[in-house]
C-alpha positions as CSV (number, residue, x, y, z in Angstrom):
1,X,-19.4,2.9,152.3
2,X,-20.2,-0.5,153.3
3,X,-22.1,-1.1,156.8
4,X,-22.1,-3.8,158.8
5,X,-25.4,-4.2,160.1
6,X,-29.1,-2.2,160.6
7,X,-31.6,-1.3,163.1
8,X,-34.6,-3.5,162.0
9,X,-34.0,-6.6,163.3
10,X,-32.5,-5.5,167.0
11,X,-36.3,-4.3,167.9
12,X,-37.8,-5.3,171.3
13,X,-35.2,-4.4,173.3
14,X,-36.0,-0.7,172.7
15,X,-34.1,2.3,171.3
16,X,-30.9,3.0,172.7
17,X,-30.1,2.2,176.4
18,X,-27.6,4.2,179.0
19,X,-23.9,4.5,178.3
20,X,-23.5,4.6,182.1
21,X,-25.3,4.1,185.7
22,X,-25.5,0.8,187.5
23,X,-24.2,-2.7,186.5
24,X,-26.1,-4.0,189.5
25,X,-29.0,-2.3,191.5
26,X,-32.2,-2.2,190.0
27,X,-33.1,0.9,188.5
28,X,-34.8,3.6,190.8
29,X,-36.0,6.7,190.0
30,X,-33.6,9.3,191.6
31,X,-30.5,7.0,190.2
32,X,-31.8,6.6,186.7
33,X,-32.0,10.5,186.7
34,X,-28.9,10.8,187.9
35,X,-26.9,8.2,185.8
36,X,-29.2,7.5,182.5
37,X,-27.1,9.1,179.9
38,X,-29.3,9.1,176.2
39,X,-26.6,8.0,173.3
40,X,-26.7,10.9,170.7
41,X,-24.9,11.0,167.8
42,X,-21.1,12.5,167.7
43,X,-20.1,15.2,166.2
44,X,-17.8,13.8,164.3
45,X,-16.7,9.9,163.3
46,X,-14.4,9.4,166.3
47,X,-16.7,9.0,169.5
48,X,-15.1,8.5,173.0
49,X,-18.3,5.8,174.7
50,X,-16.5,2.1,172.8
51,X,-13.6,2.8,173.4
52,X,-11.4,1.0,176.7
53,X,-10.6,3.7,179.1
54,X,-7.8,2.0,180.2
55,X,-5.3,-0.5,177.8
56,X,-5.8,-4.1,179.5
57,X,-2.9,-4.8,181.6
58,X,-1.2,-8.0,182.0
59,X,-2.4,-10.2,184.9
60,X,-0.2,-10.3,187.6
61,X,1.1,-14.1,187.9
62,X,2.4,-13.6,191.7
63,X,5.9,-15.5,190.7
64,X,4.0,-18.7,190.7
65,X,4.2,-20.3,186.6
66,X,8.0,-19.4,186.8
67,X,9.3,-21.3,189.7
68,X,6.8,-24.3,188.4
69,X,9.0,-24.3,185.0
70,X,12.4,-24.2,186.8
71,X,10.8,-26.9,188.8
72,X,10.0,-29.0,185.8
73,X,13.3,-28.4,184.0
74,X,15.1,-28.9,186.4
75,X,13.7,-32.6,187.2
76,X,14.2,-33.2,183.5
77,X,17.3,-32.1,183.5
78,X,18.5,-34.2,186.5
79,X,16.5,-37.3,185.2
80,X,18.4,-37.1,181.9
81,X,21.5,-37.2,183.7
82,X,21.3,-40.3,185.0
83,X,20.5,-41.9,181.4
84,X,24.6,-41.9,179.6
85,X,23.0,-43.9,176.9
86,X,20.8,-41.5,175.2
87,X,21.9,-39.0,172.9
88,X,22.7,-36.0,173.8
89,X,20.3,-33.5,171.6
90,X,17.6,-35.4,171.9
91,X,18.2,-34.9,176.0
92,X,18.2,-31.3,175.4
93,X,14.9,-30.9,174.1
94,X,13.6,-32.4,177.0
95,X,12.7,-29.4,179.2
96,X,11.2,-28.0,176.3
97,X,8.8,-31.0,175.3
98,X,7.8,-31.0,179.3
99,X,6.8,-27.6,179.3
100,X,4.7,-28.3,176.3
101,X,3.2,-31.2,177.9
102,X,2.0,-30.0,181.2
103,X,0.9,-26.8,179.8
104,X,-1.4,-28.4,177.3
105,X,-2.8,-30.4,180.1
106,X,-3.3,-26.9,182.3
107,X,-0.5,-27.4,185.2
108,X,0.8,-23.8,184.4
109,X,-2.9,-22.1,185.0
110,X,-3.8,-20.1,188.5
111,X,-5.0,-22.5,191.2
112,X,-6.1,-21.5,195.0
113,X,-4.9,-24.3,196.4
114,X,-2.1,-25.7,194.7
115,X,-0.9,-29.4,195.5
116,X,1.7,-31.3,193.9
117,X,-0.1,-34.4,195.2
118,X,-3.2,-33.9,193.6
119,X,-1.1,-33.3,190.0
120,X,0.9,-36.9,191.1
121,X,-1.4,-38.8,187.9
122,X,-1.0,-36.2,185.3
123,X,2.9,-35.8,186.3
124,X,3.3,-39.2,186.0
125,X,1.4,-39.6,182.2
126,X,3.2,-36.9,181.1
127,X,6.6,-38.3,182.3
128,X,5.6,-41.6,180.6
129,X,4.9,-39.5,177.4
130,X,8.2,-37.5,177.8
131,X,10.3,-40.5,178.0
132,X,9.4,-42.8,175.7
133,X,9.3,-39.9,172.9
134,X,13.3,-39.7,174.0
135,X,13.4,-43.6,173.9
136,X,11.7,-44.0,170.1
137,X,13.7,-41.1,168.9
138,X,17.0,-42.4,170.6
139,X,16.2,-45.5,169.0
140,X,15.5,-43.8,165.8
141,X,18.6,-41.6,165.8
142,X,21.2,-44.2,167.3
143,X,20.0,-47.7,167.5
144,X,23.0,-48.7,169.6
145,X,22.2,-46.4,172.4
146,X,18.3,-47.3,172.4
147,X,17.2,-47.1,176.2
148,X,16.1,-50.7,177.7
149,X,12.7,-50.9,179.4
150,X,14.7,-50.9,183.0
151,X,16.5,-47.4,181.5
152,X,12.7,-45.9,181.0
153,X,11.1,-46.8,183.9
154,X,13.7,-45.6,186.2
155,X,13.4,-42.3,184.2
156,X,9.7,-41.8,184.3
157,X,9.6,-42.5,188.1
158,X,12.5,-40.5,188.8
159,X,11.2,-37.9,186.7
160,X,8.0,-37.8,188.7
161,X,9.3,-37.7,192.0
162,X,11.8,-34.5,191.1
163,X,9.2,-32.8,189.9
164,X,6.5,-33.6,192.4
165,X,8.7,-32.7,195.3
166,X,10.2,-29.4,193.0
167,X,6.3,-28.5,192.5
168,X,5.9,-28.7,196.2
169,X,8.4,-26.7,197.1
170,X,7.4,-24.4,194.9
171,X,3.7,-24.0,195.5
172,X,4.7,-23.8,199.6
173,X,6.5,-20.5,198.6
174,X,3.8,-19.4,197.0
175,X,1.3,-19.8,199.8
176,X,3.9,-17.6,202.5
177,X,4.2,-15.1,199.7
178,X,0.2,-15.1,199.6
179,X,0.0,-14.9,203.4
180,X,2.7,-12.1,203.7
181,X,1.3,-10.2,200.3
182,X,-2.5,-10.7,200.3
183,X,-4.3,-9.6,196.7
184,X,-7.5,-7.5,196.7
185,X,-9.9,-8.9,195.5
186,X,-14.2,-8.6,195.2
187,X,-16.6,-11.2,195.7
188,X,-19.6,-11.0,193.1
189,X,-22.7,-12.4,192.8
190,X,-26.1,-12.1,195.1
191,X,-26.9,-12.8,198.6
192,X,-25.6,-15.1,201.2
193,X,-23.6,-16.7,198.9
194,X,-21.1,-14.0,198.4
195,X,-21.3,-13.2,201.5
196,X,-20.0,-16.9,202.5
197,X,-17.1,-17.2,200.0
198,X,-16.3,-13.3,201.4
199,X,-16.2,-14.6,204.7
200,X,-14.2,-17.8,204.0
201,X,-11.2,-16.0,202.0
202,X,-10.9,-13.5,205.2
203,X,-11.1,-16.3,207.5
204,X,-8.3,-18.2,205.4
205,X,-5.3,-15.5,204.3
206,X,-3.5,-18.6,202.8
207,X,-5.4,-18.3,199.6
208,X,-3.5,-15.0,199.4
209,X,-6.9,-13.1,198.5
210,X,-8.3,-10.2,201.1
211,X,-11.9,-9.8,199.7
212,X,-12.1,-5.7,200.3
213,X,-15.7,-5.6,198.9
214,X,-18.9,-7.3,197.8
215,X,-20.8,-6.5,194.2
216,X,-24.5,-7.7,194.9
217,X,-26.9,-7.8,192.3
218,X,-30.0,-8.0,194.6
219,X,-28.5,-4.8,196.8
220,X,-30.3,-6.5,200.4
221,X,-31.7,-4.0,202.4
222,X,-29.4,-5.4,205.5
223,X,-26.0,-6.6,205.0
224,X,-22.8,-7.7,206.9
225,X,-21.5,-4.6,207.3
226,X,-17.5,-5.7,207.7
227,X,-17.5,-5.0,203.6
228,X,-18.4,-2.3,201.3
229,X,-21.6,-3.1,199.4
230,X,-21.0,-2.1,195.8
231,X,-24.2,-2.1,193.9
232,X,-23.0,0.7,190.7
233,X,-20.8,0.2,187.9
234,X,-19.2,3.4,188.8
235,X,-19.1,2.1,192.5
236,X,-16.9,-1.0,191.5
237,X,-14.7,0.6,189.4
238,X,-13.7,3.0,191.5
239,X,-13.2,0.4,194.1
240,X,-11.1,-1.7,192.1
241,X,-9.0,1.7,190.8
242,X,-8.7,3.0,194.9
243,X,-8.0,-1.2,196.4
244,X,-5.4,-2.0,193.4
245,X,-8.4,-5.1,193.0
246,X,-6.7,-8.0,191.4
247,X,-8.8,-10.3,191.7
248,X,-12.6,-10.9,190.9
249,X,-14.5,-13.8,193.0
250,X,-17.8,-14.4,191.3
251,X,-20.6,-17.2,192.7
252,X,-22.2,-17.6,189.8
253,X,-21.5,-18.1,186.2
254,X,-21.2,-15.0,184.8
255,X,-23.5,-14.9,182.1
256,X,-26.3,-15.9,184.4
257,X,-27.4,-12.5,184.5
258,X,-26.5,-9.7,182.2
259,X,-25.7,-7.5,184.8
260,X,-23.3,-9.7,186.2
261,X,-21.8,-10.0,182.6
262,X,-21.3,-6.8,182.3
263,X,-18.5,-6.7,184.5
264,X,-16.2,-8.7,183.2
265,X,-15.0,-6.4,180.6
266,X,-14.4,-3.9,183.9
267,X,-12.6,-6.4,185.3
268,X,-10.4,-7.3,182.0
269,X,-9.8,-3.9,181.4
270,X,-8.2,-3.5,184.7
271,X,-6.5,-7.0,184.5
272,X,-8.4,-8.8,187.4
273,X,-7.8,-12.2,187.0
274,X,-11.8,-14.0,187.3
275,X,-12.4,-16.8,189.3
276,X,-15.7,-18.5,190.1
277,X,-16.5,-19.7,193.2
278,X,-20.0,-22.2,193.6
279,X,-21.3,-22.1,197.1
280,X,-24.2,-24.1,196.0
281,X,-22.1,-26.4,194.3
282,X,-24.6,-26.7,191.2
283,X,-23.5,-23.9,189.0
284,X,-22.4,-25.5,185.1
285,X,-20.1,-23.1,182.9
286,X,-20.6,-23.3,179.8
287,X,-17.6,-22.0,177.2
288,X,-15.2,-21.7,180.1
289,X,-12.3,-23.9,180.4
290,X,-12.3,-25.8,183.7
291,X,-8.8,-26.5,185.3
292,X,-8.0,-29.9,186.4
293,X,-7.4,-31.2,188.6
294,X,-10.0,-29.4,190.8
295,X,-9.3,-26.3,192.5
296,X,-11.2,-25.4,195.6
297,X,-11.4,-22.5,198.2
298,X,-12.1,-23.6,201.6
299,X,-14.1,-26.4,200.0
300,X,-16.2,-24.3,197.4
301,X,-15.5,-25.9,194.0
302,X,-13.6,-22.6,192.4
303,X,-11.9,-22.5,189.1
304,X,-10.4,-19.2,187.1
305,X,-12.7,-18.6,184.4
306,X,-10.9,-17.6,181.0
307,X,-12.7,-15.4,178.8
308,X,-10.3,-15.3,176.2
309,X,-8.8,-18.6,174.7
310,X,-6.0,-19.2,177.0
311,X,-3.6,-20.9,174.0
312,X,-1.4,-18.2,172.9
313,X,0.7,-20.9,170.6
314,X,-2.4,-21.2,168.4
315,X,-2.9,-17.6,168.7
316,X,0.2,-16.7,167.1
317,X,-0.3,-19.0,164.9
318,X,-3.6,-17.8,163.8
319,X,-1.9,-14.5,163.3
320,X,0.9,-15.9,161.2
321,X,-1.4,-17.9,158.9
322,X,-3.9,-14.4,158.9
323,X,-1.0,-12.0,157.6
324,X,0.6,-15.0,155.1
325,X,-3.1,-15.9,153.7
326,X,-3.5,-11.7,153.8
327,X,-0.5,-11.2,152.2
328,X,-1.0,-13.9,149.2
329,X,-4.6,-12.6,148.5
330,X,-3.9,-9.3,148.1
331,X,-1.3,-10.4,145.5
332,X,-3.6,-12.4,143.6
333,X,-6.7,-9.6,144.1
334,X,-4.8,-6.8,143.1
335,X,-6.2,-7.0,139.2
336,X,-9.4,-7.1,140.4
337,X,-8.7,-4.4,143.0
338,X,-7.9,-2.3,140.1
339,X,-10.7,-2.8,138.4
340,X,-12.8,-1.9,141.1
341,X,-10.8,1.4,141.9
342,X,-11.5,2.7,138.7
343,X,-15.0,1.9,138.3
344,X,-15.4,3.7,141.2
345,X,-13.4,6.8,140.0
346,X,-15.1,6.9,136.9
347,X,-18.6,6.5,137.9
348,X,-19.0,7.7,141.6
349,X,-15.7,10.2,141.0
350,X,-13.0,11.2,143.8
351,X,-12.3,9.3,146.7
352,X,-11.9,5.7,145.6
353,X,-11.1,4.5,149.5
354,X,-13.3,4.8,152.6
355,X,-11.5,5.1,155.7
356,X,-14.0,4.7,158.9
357,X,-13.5,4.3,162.4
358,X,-14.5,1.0,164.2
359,X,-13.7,-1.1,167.0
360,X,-11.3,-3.8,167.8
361,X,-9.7,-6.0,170.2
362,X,-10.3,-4.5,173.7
363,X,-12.2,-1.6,172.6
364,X,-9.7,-0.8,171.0
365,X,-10.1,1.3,167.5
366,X,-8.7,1.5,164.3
367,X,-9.1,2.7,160.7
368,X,-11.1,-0.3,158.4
369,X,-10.2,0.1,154.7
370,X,-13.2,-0.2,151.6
371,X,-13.6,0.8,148.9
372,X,-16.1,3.2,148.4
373,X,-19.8,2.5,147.7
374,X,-22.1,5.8,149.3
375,X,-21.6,8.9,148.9
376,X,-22.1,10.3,152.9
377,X,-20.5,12.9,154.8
378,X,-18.2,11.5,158.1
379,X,-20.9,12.5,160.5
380,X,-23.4,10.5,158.6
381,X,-21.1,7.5,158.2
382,X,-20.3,7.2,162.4
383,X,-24.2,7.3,162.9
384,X,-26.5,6.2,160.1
385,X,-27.0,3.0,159.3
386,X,-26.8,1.7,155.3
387,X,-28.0,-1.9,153.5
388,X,-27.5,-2.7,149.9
389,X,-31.1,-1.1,148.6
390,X,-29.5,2.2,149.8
391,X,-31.5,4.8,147.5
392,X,-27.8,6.8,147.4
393,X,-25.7,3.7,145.6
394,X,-24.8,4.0,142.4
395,X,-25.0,0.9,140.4
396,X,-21.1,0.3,140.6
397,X,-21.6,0.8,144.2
398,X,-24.5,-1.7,144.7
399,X,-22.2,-4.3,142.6
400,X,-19.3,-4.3,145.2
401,X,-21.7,-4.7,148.0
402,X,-23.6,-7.3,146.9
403,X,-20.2,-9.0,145.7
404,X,-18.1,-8.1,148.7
405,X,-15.6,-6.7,146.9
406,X,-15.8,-3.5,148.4
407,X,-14.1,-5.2,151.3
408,X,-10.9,-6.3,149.4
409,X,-8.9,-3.3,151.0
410,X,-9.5,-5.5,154.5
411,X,-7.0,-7.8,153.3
412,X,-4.2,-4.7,154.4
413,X,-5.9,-3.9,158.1
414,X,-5.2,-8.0,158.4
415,X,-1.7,-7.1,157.3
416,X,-1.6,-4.4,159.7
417,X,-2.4,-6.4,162.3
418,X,-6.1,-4.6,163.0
419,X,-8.0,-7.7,162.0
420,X,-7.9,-11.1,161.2
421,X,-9.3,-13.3,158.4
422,X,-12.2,-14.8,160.8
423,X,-13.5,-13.0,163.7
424,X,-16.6,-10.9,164.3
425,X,-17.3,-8.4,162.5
426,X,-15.9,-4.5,163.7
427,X,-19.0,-2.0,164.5
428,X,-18.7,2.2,164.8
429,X,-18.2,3.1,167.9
430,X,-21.1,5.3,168.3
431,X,-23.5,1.5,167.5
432,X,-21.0,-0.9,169.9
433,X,-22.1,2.1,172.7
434,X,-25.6,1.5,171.7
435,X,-26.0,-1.9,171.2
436,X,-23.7,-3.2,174.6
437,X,-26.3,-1.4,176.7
438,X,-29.4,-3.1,174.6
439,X,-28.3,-6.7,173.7
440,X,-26.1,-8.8,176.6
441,X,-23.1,-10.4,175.3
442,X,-22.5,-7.9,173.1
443,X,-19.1,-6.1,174.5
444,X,-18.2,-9.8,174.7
445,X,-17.8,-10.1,171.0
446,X,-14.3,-7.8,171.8
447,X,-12.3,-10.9,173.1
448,X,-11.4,-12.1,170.2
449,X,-9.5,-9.8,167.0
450,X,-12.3,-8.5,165.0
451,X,-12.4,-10.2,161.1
452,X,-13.6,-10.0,157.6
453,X,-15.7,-12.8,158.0
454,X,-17.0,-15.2,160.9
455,X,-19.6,-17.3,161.8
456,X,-22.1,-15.1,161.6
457,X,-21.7,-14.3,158.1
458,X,-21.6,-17.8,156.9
459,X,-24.9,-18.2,158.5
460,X,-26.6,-15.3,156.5
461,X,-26.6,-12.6,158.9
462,X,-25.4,-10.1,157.3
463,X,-26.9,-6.5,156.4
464,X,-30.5,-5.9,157.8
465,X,-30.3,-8.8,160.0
466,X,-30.6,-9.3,164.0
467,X,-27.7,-7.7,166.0
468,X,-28.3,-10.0,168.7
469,X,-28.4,-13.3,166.6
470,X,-24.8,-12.0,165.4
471,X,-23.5,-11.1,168.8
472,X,-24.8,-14.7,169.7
473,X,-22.8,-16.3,166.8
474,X,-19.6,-14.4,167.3
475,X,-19.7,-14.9,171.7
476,X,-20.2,-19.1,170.5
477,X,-17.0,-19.0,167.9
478,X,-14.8,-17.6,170.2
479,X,-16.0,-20.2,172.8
480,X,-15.5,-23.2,170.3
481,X,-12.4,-21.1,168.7
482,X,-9.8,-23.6,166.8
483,X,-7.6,-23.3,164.2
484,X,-9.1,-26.0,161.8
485,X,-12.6,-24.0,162.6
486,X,-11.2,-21.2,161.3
487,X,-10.1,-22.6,157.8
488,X,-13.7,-23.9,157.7
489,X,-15.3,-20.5,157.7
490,X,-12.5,-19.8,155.3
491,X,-13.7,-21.8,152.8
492,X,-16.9,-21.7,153.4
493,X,-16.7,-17.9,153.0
494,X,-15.2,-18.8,149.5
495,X,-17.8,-21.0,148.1
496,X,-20.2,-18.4,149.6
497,X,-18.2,-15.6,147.4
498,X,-18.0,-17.8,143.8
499,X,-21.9,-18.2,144.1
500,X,-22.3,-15.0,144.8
501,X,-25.3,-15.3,147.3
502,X,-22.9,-13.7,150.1
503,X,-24.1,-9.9,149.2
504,X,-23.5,-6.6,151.3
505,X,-22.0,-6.5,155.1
């Protein structure tokens, strides 16, 4: 049994921390008898606190990136129409190569206050890119039907004036479906400040959000009292559960305060889309994406704050690439694999695999795959933490720990699709209970698909090492996430493994 971290590092935080209570209002007496719920250990290895009461559902879009791409196609598709010379298939990909282009440069992603006007520069570099890639490979294909300069510059102007005018048409159905259907929505964050962004979206139903509450940190003795004042986690879900909440309007970064951060797996869960809104116009995000051009809400700079990486192309491909790499490593580990499955028969006896629960994407949990190192009953696995100077490993045991190859079997939860190659590591659930309410950031770590090795492990911290150093490592990889820094941990997880220094997880 091979665990993934210990208790002697995460001191000065205290022991464990409440499972429940408030996200928000400072802790009083009579409420921290009320809510303050001790963590004890389960009965059993399946444990109900880390796990997502609800399955995340899908964002509603509000019919808005739809009619944007019919808008887009169709202004390729007319454009290309008026060029006979070019060929054909290359014409056709068109729409296609558009779409790719003004997604990468974020004209698909939420905005307040949508204006085809403001999106005239990046329409018309786009357009440029568009059709000259037609032109080369026109040229390319069929050098007598090669596009003139006139040819392109006709396109790419033409091209930008269809879609500009399709785009506003477009977003001016979106704002009278946003006046006639109005989202929920809650404003977050302290003081005057929500109160002002609360006050501008119900002065200004065009945004299409009706604030139907306020989240304050600070919990003022006197409020306005047109909204609820929601000042408990248990308070804010239930408002977001009873107002269908949508929508999540926070006036200050986030992670500015751990209570504050707490929230956004609430709202994720539910599938609130986040936005943040700076009345003071000085807050800095750092490891959000910001949307260009600017968005605004009744002049307060606002963008939607992404807490996942918001390229699902690269996603799937980073699954692909996991189950093929999986896949072709367990082929070329199974002699090894076999090795280790006997030594562990014949010298620790039955039982060659160790199944354990732990926690995934979202919360959500799964079966991990070792093999065998600690002899420990399935109560004592969920709840007892183990490093590699156990006193109950056997020699074989300690080998495959210190050698990582008691974590070969991980190479079929990849396949499975439980894991991934890179990602942070999976905890128990009874620990991810613990450890969320004790160190901030670390329910974060869920946003990304949990992984054999990561960041933090190539930086050493692994076995008796800080929890919060890791949960710092994993939150900045999936903030700085890329493909190519993937196949760098890769490898340097592999020249970590053939000089043996990586030792137990």
């Amino acid at each position: 049994m091979t665990m993934d971290s210990a208790p002697a590092r995460h001191t000065g935080q205290g022991g464990t921390g409440p499972t429940g209570g408030s996200a928000f209002a400072p802790v009083h007496p009579a409420a921290a008898r009320r809510s303050a719920t001790a963590i004890h250990p389960p009965r059993g290895p399946r444990t109900g606190p880390a796990r997502t009461a609800l399955r995340p559902r899908r964002v509603r879009r509000r019919g808005r990136v739809l009619p944007l791409l019919t808008a887009d196609a169709l202004a390729a598709v007319l454009t290309a129409t008026t060029l006979p010379a070019a060929a054909l298939p290359v014409l056709s990909a068109a729409p296609l190569l558009l779409a790719a282009l003004h997604a990468q440069a974020g004209l698909y992603r939420p905005r307040l206050a949508p204006s085809a006007l403001l999106e005239l520069p990046v329409l018309a570099g786009r357009s440029a890119v568009l059709w000259c890639s037609v032109a080369a490979v026109t040229a390319a294909v069929d050098p007598g039907r090669a596009m003139g300069w006139s040819a392109l510059l006709t396109a790419v102007c033409l091209q930008v004036v269809l879609a500009c005018a399709g785009r506003g048409l477009a977003n001016q159905l979106h704002r009278r479906a946003a006046l006639r259907w109005p989202a929920s929505a809650l404003v977050v964050g302290p003081g005057a400040g929500a109160s002002a962004v609360a006050a501008a979206l119900h002065g200004r139903p065009e945004f299409g959000l009706r604030p139907v509450g306020l989240a304050d940190s600070q919990a003022p003795a006197e409020v306005d009292g047109t909204l609820p004042l929601l000042s408990t986690h248990e308070d804010i879900r239930r408002a977001v559960i009873q107002n269908s909440v949508g929508h999540a309007v926070f006036t200050r970064p986030p992670e500015a305060d751990e209570r504050t951060a707490s929230l956004v797996r609430l709202f994720h869960d539910h599938g609130c889309r986040l936005w943040l809104a700076d009345p003071a116009g000085t807050a800095k995000v750092t490891g959000m994406r910001v949307a260009h051009p600017a968005d605004q809400l009744w002049g307060y700079a606002v963008q939607p704050l992404l807490p996942r990486p918001a390229r699902p192309l690269e996603r799937w491909a980073k699954r692909g690439i996991d189950t093929v790499l999986a896949l072709i490593a367990l082929l070329a580990a199974a002699p090894v694999m076999g090795l280790c499955a006997l030594a562990v028969r014949v010298w620790d006896g039955p039982g060659v695999i160790f199944r354990q629960e732990r926690v995934g994407l979202y919360g959500r949990p799964f079966t991990l795959l070792k093999f065998r190192t600690l002899r420990a009953d399935a109560h004592e696995a969920a709840t007892r933490w183990t490093v590699a100077g156990d006193r109950g490993m056997s020699p074989v045991g300690s080998f495959l720990r210190k050698s990582s190859l008691d974590e070969l079997p991980q190479l079929w939860n990849v396949v499975r699709g439980d894991m991934a190659l890179v990602g942070p590591r999976p905890e128990r659930p009874f620990f991810v209970a613990k450890f969320s309410t004790v160190h901030p950031g670390y329910e974060a770590r869920h946003r990304m698909p949990v992984g054999i090795t990561g960041l933090a492990q190539i930086n050493g911290l692994r076995g008796d090492t800080s929890i919060e150093d890791r949960a710092r490592f994993d939150n900045h990889y999936i903030d700085t996430w890329s493909l190519w820094q993937d196949l760098w941990i890769l490898a340097r997880t592999a020249a970590s493994f053939f000089r043996f220094r990586l030792g137990g997880s």
